[in-house]
N, C-alpha and C positions, 0 to 999 in steps of 0.2 A: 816834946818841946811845948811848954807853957804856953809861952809868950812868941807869939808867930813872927812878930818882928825883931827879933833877934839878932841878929849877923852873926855869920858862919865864925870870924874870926874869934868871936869873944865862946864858940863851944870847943875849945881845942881839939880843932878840924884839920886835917893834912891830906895832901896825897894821895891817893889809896884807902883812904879809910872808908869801914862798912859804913853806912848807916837804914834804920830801917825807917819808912816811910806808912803812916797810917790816912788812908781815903776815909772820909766820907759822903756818903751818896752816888747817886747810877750814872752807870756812865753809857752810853747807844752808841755802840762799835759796828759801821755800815758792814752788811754780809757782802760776798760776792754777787756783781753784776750776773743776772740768769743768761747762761750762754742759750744762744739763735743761730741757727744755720746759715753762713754766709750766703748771700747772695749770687749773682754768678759775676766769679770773679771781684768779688764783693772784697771792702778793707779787713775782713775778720777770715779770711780764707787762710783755712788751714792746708796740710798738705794732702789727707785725705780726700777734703772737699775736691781740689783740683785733679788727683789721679778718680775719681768718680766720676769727674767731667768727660772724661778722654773717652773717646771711643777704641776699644782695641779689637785688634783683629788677627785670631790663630789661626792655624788648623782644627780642622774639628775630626777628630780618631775614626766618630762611627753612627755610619747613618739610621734613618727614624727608618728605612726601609731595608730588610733583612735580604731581599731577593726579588729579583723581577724577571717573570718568565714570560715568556713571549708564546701565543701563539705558532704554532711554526706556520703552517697556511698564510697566515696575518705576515708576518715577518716577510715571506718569500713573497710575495705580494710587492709588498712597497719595496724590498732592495732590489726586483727584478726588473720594476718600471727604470728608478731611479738608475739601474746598472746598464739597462740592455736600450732602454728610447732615451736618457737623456745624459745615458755615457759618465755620468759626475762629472758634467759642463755645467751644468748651473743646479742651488741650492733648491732643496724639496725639503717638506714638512706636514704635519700631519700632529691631530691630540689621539693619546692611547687611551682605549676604553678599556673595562675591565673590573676588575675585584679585589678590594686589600682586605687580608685573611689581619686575625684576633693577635698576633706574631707580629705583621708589619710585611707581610709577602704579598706582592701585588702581580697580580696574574692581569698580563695581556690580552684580549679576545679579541680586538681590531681598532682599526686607527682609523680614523675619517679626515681626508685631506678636505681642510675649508680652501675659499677660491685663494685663489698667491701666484704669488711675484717672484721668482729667483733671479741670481745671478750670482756671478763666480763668491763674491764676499757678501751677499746678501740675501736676506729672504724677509716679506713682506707680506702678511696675513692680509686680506679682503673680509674680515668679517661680517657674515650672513646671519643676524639674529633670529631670522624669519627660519633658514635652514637648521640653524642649530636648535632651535626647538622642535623639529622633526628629529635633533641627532639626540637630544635629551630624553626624549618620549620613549626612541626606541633602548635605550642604555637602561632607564629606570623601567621598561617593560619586561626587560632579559634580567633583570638584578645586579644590572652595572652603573659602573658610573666614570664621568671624565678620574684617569687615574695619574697624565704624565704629557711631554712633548718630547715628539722624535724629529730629528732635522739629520739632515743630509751634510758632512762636507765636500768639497768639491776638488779634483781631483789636484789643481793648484792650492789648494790650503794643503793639502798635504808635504807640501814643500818646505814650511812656515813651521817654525818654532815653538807652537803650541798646542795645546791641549784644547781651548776653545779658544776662542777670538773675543776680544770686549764685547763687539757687537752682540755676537754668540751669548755671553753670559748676561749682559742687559736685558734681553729679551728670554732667557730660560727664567730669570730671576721674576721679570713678570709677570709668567704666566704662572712660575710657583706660589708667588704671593698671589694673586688671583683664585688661585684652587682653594686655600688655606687649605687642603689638606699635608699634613706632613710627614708622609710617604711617598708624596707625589716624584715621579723620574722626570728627569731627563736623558734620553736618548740619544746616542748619534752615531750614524753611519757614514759608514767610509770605505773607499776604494784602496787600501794597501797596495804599494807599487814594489815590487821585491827586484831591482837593479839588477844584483847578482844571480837571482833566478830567471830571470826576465819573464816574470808570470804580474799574476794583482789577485785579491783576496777579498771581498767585503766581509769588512770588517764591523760589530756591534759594540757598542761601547755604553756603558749607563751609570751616570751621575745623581746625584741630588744638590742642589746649590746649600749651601750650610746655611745653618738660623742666624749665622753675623750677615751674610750676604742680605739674606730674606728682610733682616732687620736693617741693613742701610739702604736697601731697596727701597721701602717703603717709608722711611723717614726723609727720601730724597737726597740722602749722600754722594751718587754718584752723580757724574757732569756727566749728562747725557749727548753735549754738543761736539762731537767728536771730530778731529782736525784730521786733514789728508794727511800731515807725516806722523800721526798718530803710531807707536808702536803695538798693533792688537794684541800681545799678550799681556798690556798691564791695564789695570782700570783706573778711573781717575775717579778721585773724590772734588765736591767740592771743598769742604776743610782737612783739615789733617787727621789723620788716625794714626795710634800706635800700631805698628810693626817689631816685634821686638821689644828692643828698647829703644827703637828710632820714629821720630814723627816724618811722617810723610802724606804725601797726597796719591802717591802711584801703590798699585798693588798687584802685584803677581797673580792672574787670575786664577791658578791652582787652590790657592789658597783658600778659594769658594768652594772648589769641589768637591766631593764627597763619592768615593768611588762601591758602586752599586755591586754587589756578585747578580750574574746574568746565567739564566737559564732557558729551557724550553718545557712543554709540558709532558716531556719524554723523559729526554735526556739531559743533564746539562752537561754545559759544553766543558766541565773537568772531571766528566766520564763518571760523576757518581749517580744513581740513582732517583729520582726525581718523581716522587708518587703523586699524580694528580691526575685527575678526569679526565677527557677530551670533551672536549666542549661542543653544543650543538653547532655551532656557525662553520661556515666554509667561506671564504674566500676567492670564489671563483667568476664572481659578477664582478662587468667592468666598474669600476673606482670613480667615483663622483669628482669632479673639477679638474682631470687629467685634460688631456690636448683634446681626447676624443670625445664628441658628446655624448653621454648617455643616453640612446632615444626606445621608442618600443620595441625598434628590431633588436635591440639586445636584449629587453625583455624574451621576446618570443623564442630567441634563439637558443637561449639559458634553459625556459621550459622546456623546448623541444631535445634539447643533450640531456636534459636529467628526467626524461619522460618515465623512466625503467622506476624511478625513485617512487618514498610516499610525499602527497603535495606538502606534508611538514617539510620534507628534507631537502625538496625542491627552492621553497622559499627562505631556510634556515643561511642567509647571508643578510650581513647588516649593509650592507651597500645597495641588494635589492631592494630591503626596507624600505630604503631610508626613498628611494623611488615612488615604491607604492604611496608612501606616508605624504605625498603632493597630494594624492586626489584621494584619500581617506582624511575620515576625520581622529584630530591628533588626539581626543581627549575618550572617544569610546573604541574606535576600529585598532587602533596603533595599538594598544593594548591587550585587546584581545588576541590579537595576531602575534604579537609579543607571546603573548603566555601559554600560546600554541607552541611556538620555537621554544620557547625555555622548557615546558616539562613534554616537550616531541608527540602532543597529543595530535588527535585529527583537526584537520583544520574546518571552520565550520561549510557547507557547501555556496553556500552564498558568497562567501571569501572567494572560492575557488571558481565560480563563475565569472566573479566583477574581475580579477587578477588576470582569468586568460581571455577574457573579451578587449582586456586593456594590449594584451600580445599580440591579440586577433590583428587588431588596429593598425598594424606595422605595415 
């Protein structure tokens, strides 16, 4: 078209008719807006963004820890106190030492009960920093190290509907997150009451708390302020987590647990085979923070029953250790005496004077 001011009516224009249209010059057509990650709960939230937000919480199939064998000595030790002087009337506990193999198998060598508190639905650690670095010295002098927590239930939890108790799983959760190792067990013992046999059984049981647990643990998820008509088998959050497809705040404490196969360094207990060492330690010195105190006459008593022994095997318990390790020094004696017990060499004579002048003493 020539003449730009024309009107349509005088080009015999209608209806429907094509016409073609020629441009001159550029035209700056805006791109799309550069998309930015919503905010939380921001106006550009997608649906992604929101299911990201949620915390969710499964089952978890299979734990970081393939098997946990227990000393037997060690084991019979603490179920025999906890069975025979304090009946599974009130809660006991203790951390397991020990060794996690290249696999994920964590072998038991002995527990050390720190001071505590029990009662029918509770149990309350007294941490002794001063003592646990005598219990550290001697662990890393043998080639162990803290590996797990065992606790006791009490013959009334048994009656109860679960598997652990809130309480129970808040306080396993943090001493797993405290280990950061992630192998680390949890234990627990119990009195099985068989009605129709009219017999009981103590019973071993070993968990690991799952990495959703470990993970709301430590970000502070759980309500830690727990109410008397509280139901212990659920856990409370304080916001919501998926379940499913359902938000909620309570959570089925199973849900956390992750069930451990249990062994010994014999036998395990579903009769297969179970090839490992026996380890230098015994078990037979009284147990540090029990009712009774441990004083020199137990020392002297100890040397005088295993006088027949060599003085390695005589000392070869981590409970006498951890004794001697008051009045030696933690950073050169503990160690050398340590590394006696580990490769069952002689022990040096000097060792063995200052040890039975300390039994003398009684």
């Amino acid at each position: 078209m020539s003449n730009p001011n024309t009107p349509l009516t005088a080009l015999n224009l209608s209806h429907g008719s094509i016409i073609f249209l020629a441009y001159e010059g550029e035209r700056n057509v805006p791109g799309p807006t550069a998309f930015s990650p919503a905010g939380s709960f921001g106006r550009k939230m997608t649906m992604d963004d929101l299911i990201a937000k949620q915390m969710r919480v499964s089952r978890q199939e299979n734990p970081h820890c393939e098997l946990v064998s227990f000393d037997r000595d060690c084991a019979n030790a603490f179920q025999h106190y906890v069975n025979e002087t304090l009946a599974f009337a009130v809660k006991r506990g203790g951390f397991m030492y020990g060794t996690v193999s290249e696999v994920g198998k964590v072998e038991v060598d002995f527990i050390y009960e720190p001071p505590q508190q029990g009662s029918e639905e509770n149990l309350v650690f007294f941490r002794d920093p001063e003592e646990e670095k005598y219990v550290e010295a001697i662990a890393v002098g043998l080639g162990m190290r803290r590996v797990g927590f065992i606790f006791t239930q009490t013959v009334s939890q048994d009656k109860k509907d679960y598997t652990l108790s809130y309480r129970e799983v808040l306080q396993a959760a943090e001493y797993h997150a405290e280990s950061g190792l992630k192998e680390w067990v949890t234990a627990v013992v119990k009195l099985e009451v068989s009605e129709e046999m009219g017999g009981a059984d103590v019973h071993f049981e070993a968990f690991q708390m799952s990495d959703v647990c470990i993970r709301l643990f430590k970000e502070g998820w759980f309500d830690t302020e727990i109410k008397e008509d509280h139901d212990p088998k659920l856990s409370i959050m304080k916001k919501d987590v998926v379940v499913g497809v359902k938000d909620t705040k309570e959570v089925d404490n199973d849900f956390f647990l992750v069930v451990v196969k249990i062994s010994d360094h014999q036998l395990s207990y579903d009769t297969c085979l179970y090839s490992a060492a026996e380890g230098p330690l015994s078990s037979a010195f009284p147990v540090e923070n029990r009712n009774t105190q441990v004083t020199a006459q137990a020392l002297k008593n100890h040397l005088e029953r295993t006088k027949n022994l060599p003085f390695v095997k005589r000392i070869s318990d981590f409970h006498l250790l951890l004794v001697l390790s008051r009045v030696l020094d933690v950073s050169a004696d503990v160690p050398a005496l340590t590394e006696c017990v580990q490769t069952q060499s002689a022990v040096p004579e000097g060792y063995q004077i200052l040890i039975e002048s300390m039994a003398s003493a009684a």
